[in-house]
N, C-alpha and C positions, 0 to 999 in steps of 0.2 A: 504608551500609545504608539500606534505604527505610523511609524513616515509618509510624509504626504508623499505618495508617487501612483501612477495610474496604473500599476499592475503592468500586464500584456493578455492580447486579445486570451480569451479564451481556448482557441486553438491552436495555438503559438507553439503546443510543447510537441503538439504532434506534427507540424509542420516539421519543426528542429528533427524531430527523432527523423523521420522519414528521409529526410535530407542528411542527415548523419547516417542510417541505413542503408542507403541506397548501395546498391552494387551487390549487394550481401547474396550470398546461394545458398541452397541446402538446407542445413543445421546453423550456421554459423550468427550467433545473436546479438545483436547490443543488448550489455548488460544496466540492470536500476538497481539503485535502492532508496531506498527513502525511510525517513521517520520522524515523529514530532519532538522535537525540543534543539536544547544546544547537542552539536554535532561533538561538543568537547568534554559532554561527560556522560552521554549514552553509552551499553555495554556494547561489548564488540558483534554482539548477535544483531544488533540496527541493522547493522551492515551488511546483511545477507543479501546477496545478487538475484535478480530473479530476472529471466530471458524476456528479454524482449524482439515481438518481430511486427514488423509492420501489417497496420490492421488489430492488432492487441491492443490493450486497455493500458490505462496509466492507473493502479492500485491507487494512487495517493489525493488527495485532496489537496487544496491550496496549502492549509495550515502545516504541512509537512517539508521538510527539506527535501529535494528529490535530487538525484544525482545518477550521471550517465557513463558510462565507460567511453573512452577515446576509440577505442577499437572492438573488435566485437573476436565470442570464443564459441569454440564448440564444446559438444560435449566431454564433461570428464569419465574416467572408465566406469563409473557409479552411475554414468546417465544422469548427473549432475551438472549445473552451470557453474564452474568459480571462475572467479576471477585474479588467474593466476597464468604465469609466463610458460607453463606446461599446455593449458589449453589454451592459447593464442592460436587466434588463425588470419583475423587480417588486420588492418591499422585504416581508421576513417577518418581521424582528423587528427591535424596538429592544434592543441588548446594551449595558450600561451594565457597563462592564471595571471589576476594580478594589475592590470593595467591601470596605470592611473596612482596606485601607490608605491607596492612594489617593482614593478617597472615602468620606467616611464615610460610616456608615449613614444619621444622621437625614436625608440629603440625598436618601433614595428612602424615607424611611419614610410607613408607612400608604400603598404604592399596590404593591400584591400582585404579583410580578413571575411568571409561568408558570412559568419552571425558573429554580431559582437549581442554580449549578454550582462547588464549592468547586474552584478548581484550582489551590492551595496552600496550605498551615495559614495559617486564619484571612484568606483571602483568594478574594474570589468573584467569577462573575458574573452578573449578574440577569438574564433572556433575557424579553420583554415580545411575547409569540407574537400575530403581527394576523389577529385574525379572518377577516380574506379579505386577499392579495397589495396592496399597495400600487403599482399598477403608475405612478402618477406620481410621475415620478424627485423632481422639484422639490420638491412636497410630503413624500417619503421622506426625503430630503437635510435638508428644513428641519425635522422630527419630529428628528432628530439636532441639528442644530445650535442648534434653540432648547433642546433640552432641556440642552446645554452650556453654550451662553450663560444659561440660568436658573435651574439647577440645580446646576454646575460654576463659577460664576462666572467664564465663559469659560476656564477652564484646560479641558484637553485629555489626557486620561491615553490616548489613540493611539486612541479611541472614534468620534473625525470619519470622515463618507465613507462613500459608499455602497458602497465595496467591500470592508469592513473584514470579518474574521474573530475567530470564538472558539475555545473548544478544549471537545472532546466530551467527554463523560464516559467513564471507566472507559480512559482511558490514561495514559500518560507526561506527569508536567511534566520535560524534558529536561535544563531549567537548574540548573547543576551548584548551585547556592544551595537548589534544594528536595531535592536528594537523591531525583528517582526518585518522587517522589509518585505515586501515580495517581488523578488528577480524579475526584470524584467527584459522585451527584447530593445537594441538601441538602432541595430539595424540589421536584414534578413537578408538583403536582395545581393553579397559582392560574389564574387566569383570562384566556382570550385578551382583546384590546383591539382595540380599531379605534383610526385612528389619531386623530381628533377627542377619542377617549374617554380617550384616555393624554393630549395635550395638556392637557384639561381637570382631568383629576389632578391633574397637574405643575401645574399652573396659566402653562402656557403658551404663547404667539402665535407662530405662524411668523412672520420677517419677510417682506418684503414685496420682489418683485424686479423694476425698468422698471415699475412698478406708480404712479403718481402720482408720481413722485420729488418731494420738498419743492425749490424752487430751494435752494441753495447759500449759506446766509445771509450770508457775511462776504470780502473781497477777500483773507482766508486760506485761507479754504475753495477756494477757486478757484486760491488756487496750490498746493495742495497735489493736486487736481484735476491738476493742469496738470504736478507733478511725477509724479506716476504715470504720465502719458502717456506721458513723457517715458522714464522706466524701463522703462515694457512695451514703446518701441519700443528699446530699446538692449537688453532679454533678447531679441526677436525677431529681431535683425538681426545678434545671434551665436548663431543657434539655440540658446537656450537652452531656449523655451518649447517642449512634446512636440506641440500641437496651435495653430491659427489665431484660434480662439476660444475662449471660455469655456464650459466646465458651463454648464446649466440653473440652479447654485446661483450662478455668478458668477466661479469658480474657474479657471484654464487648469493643468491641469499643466507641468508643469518638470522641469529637470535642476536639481538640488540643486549648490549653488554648495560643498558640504563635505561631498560624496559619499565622499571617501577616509576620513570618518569613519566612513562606515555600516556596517557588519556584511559582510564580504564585499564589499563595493564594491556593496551594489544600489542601483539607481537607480531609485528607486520612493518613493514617497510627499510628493511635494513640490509645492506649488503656491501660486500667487498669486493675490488676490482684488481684484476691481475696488473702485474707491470704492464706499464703502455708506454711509447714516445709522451701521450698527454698526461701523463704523473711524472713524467721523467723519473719512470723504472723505480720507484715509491710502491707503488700500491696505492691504492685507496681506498677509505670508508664513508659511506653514504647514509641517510636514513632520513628519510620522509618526514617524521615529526617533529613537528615544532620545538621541542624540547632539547632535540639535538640538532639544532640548525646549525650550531655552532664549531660541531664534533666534526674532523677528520681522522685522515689515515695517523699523525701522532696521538693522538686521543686512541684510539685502539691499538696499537702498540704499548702505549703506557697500561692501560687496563690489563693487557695481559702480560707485560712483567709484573706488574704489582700479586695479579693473582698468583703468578707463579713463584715471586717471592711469600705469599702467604702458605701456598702448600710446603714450599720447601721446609718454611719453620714448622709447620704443621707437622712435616716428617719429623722434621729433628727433637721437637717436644716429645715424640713418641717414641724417639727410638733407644735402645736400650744401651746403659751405659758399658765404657768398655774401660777397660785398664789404660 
């Protein structure tokens, strides 16, 4: 049976979208998707993005989970919408996932979030709507990351990343744990931000990227420098990594070395970070799914000595004996 709660008005999602749109030109879209059931065992095709612009239809019914991108893309070279860090064009809001469980409240108190959006008993999200499109990717990217790193005390409740989505108001939470809720709004009316103006809130600094890097103070720092090289050419050289280069933020996407964990097998959310001051010259690894909430940058270093111990014996099983 679904939880007693009143929904939100009928026209709630289109208010949200329009106000999350705004500023938008040209081509550049907020993306949806939507589908009926739990979000944790539909195939990875649920998830297909389809543009949205204001004045368009919302495909879904209440019974569906509907979900919105943080920022909006243009077209890909196929005249296609994805929703990926290649077709980004601007950043509309900072969504801070989670309130109320995974982070507590005092951790946004006193900085008035636009829409907050209950999307299961006693659990929310705060939508922080930017007065005009954030169209630099770097600058969007580090509004999210500083705000994790200074607010979230680096912990990551699946909020990283400029491609990241929320869920609309007045649908489906699908997860069989809320029983059917429908999202609703908690409150519409607080004030858009620029993004200088949220930072200053937060009371916090983007970091800083190829930007003066401090030398490398210590002959540990440098091997540790010299061990990441050393890793990003061995995921490169077994295609692991999805692209040649890094994001603008630092980041290269990957294939997830524990992808059989993920929901449906998708292969999506995983990525490495170059030495930074914020790893202290480490490296780091990332990945959006629950499964590997736990995994960092030693967790994939270990993975791949292990593999590389397994080829080695691999070789030596095969190779021919000698005198």
């Amino acid at each position: 049976m679904q939880p007693s709660n009143n929904g939100a008005p009928p026209d709630a999602r289109e208010q949200f979208l329009n106000d999350l749109a705004r500023g938008l030109s040209g081509e550049e879209r907020v993306l949806l998707c939507g589908f009926v059931g739990d979000p944790g065992t539909v195939p990875p095709t649920a998830w297909r993005p389809r543009a949205w612009a204001p004045g368009g239809r919302v495909l879904w019914g209440e019974e569906a989970n509907v979900y919105a991108t943080v920022g909006a893309f243009r077209r890909a070279a196929d005249g296609t919408y994805r929703r990926r860090t290649e077709t980004f064009a601007a950043g509309c809001a900072l969504m801070v996932d989670d309130v109320g469980t995974k982070v507590p409240p005092e951790r946004v108190a006193g900085v008035e979030p636009t829409w907050r959006i209950e999307t299961s008993l006693g659990n929310e999200q705060w939508w922080y709507m930017l007065d005009a499109p954030e169209r630099d990717a770097v600058r969007f990217d580090g509004l999210i990351r500083a705000f994790i790193a200074g607010r979230l005390l680096g912990a990551d409740p699946g909020m990283s990343g400029i491609t990241r989505v929320g869920r609309l108001p007045a649908h489906r939470n699908g997860k069989p744990t809320h029983r059917g809720w429908v999202t609703r709004v908690k409150s519409s009316d607080g004030p858009r931000w620029g993004t200088g103006d949220l930072l200053r809130a937060f009371g916090l600094q983007i970091a800083g990227r190829r930007e003066h890097r401090p030398k490398l103070p210590t002959a540990e720092a440098l091997e540790r420098n010299r061990l990441f090289a050393a890793t990003y050419r061995w995921l490169e050289q077994h295609s692991v990594l999805k692209r040649p280069t890094p994001d603008p933020s630092g980041w290269t996407e990957m294939r997830c070395p524990w992808i059989d964990d993920h929901t449906a097998g998708a292969d999506t959310g995983a990525a490495i970070r170059e030495p930074a001051p914020e790893n202290d010259y480490y490296g780091a690894f990332r990945c959006h799914h629950g499964h590997c909430a736990g995994r960092a940058w030693r967790d994939l270093t270990e993975w791949v000595a292990e593999q590389s111990a397994e080829q080695l014996a691999a070789a030596n099983n095969h190779a021919p004996d000698t005198p």
